[in-house]
N, C-alpha and C positions, 0 to 999 in steps of 0.2 A: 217329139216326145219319145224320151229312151224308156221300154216297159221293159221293168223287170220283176215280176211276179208273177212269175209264170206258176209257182208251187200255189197262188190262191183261185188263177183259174186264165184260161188263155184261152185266144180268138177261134172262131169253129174255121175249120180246113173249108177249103173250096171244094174238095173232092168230096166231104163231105155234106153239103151242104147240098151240091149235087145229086147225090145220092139220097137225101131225103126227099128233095122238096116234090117228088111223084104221090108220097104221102101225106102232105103239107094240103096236096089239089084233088087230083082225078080219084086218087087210089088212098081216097077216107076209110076204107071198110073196120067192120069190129071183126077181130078175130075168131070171135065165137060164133058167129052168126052162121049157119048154116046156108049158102049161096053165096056166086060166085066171085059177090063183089069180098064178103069175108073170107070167101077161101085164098081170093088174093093177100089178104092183109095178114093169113093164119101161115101162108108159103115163106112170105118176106120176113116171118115173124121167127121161123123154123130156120130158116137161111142164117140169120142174123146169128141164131142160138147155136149154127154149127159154125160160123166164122168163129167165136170168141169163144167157145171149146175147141179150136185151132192150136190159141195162140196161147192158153193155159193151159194147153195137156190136160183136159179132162173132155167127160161127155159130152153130147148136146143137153141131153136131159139134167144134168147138173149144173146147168149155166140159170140165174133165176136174176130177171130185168125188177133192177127197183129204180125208186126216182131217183137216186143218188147212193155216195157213199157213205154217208150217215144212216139212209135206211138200212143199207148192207150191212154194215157194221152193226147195227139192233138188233136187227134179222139174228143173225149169226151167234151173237153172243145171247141174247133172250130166246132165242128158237132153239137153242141147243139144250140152255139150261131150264127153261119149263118142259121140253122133251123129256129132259134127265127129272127133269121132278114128277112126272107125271107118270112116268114108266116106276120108278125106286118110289114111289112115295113118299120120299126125302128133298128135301135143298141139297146140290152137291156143294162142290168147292169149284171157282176158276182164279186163274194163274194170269196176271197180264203186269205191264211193268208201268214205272211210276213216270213216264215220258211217251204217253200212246194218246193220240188224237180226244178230243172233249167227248166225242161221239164213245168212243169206246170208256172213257172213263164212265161218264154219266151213265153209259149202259151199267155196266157194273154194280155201280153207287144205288140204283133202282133197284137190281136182282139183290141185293143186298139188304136194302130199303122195306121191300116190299113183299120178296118171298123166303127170305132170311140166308141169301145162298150167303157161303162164308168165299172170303174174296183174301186174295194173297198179291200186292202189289210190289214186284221186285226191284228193289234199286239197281241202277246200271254201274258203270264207272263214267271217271271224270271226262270221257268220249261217248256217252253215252250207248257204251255195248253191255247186251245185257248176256252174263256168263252162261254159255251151256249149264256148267258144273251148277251154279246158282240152282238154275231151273229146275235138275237134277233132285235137286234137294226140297224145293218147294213142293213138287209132288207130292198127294196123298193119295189114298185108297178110295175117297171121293171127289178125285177130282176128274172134272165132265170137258173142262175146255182149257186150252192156255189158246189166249188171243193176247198177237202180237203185231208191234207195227214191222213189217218189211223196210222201210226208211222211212226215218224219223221226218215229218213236214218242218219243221223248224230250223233244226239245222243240219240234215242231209244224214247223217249216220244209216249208212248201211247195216243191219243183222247179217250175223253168219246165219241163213235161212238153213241150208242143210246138215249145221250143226246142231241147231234147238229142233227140228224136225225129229232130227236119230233121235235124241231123247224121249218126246212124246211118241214116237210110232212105238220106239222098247218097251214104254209104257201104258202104250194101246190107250194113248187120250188123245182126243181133235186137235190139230191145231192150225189156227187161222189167222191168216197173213192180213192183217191192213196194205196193200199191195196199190194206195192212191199213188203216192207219190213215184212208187217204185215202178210203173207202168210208164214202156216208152224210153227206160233205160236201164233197167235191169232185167231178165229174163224171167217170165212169169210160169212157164214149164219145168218140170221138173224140180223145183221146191223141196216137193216132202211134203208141203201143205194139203191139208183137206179141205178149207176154204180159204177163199183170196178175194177181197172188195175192190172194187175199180171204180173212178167216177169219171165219167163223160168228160166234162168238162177239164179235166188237165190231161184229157191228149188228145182236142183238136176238136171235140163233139162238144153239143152242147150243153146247157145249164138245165138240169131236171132229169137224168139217163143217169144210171148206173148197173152196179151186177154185181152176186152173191153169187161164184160160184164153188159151189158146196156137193161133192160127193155124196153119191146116194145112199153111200153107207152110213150118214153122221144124222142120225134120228133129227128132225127140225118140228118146231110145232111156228104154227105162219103167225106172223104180227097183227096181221088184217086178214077178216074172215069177211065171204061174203060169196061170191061166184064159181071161187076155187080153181082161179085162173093159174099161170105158173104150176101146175101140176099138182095147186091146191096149197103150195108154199107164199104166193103174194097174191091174194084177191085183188079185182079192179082191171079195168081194163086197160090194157095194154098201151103201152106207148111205141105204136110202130115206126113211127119217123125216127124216133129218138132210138132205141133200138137199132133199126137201120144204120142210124149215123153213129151209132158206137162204135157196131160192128166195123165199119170203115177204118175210122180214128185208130180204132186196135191193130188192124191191119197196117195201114199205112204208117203207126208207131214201130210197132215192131221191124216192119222191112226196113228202116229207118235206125235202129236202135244201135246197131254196133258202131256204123261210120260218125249220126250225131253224138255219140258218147265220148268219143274219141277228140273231135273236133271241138267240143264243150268243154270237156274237163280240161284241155290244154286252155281254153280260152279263161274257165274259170279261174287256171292257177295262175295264170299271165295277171289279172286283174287281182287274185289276192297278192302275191310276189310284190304288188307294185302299193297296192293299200297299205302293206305294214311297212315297205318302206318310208312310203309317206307319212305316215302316223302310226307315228313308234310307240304309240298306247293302244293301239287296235291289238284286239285278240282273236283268231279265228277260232268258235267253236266249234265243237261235233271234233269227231274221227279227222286227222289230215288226211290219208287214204283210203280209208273205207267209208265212203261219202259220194252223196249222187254227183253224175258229172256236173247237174244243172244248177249247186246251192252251193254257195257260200254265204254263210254268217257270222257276224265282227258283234263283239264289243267296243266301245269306245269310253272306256271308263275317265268318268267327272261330267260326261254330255247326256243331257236326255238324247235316247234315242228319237223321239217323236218330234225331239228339233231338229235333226238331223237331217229325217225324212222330208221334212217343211221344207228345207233347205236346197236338197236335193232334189225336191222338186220346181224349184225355182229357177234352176238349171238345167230343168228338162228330163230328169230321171225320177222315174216310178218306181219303188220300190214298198219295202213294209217292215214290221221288224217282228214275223215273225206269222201264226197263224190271224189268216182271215175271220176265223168262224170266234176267236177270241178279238177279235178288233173292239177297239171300245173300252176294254175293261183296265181299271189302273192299278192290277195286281202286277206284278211280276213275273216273265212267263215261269210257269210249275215244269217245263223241262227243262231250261237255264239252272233254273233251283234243284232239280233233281242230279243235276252233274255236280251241285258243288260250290254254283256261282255265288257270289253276295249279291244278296237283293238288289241293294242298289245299284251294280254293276250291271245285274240283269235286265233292267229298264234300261241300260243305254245299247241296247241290242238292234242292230240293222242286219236283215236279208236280204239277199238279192240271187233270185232264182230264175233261170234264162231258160227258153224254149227251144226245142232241136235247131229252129233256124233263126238264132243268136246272131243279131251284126251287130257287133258291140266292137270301140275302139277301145281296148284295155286304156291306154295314156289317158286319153280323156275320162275315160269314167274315174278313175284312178285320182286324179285333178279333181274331178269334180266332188269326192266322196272327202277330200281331202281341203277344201275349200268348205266345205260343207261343218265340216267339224271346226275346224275353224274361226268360222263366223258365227256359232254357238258360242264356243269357250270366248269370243270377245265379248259378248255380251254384258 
């Protein structure tokens, strides 16, 4: 079986897995615990938090372990803006675009919902980049955050990160990277960003680990109160294993990052080059260049995509059409639609996002994506 979906979540490293399982056994301690079984789990816990303020260019102290990137992304956009309402006495305003992960929307849709923030959702273009100059203009006098995705999970579009950055630092507003997908192939230092969300799970760690890390100057009020663990930003005790095995996955992404990006993105173009000649109604969306090495996304307008997938899994390749955390649902994806697509075009949508160590035979996949459409439209 050819897995290609790597953007919804992929296998834990060895070296990983390695690295946890001392906390898995001998080395259970709570971090809080005063002796010396918890001062081991409080050192490994300290270690971890200065590995992955390495690899982001920022502090130890601004690195903050959640169970994933969905809590991160709450975290961040609700921690900021009840920080901002609590300080002004006001709801402010944030800034985020009409193609950013469910997690960030829904956060939004609730600060919005529930404590009246006013919310500005920016159209992109038909590549899904969303304009500095745009941003520029969106800006008000109350606005507390622009949260943005660093590349799109859907269909790979890169942000110019340190162009929308210049504009929010001139502005002196937060601004924070969605940085899941972007982790492991795009450079997570030096940004511009003030916060950047990462999840375990798509770079090599496991399922449940994640991280908010957020500069100590971006006022945060914590999701979950209780212990006042995290420096009083995420109550609950610690997940050290996971943690541990972050810290790894980040590490070993990163050393990792320029040669697999390289070797990926030629791989990816080999297998698009070869899709649209096959199927001369395939369309690649997102950006053709400013796009992670590891996604490419096709329409194949007149076919469900969801036959498609059936299909190609019949022939041994896993793929999806599109995000995980929307599986299920028979809308049309709302980033498709936010570039421009017709709806019904938008349902015939197939991803197929590869791992740093991709062994994929373009021809064949190529055949196979191409048989696959195929044998739908005979139907």
């Amino acid at each position: 079986m050819l897995y290609l979906d790597h953007a919804a979540t992929g296998p834990v490293r060895p070296e990983v897995r390695a690295a946890m399982l001392p906390f898995l056994g001998d080395r259970y301690g709570n971090p809080s615990s005063h002796h010396t079984v918890g001062e081991d789990a409080a050192a490994a816990l300290d270690d971890a938090r200065r590995r992955v303020a390495a690899v982001v260019g920022m502090r130890p102290g601004d690195v903050v372990f959640t169970s994933g990137a969905t809590e991160a992304n709450n975290l961040a956009i609700k921690g900021v803006a009840v920080a901002s309402l609590l300080r002004l006495g006001r709801p402010g305003h944030i800034v985020t675009s009409a193609i950013e992960h469910e997690s960030v929307l829904a956060s939004v849709d609730f600060l919005e919902r529930v404590h009246g923030v006013a919310a500005t959702r920016l159209d992109v273009d038909g590549d899904g980049l969303v304009s500095p100059d745009v941003l520029a203009d969106a800006l008000r006098e109350d606005t507390v955050l622009v949260s943005l995705g660093y590349a799109n999970n859907e269909i790979g579009t890169v942000q110019d990160a340190a162009a929308l950055a210049a504009v929010t630092a001139a502005a002196r507003i937060p601004l924070h990277l969605d940085a899941v997908q972007a982790a492991g192939w795009l450079p997570l230092a030096g940004t511009g960003a003030d916060a950047l969300s990462i999840a375990g799970h798509k770079i090599g760690a496991p399922q449940g680990i994640g991280v908010l890390a957020i500069r100590g100057r971006v006022p945060l009020e914590p999701l979950l109160h209780g212990g006042g663990q995290e420096r009083d930003r995420r109550s609950g005790t610690e997940n050290v294993a996971g943690a541990v095995g972050l810290a790894v996955a980040l590490e070993l992404a990163e050393a990792e990052r320029s040669v697999a990006a390289e070797r990926v993105s030629a791989l990816r173009d080999d297998v698009t080059a070869r899709v649209m000649t096959l199927v001369p109604e395939a369309r690649l969306t997102g950006h053709p260049s400013r796009r992670l090495p590891g996604t490419a996304s096709f329409t194949f307008a007149g076919v469900s995509g969801e036959a498609v997938l059936l299909e190609l899994e019949r022939r041994g390749v896993v793929s999806s059409s599109g995000s995980a955390c929307a599986a299920g649902s028979d809308e049309p994806s709302h980033v498709l639609l936010a570039l421009g697509v017709a709806p019904e075009v938008a349902q015939t949508s197939v991803r197929f996002s590869f791992g740093h160590h991709a062994a994929v035979d373009p021809a064949r996949l190529a055949d196979a994506v191409a048989e696959s459409v195929a044998a739908v439209r005979s139907r």
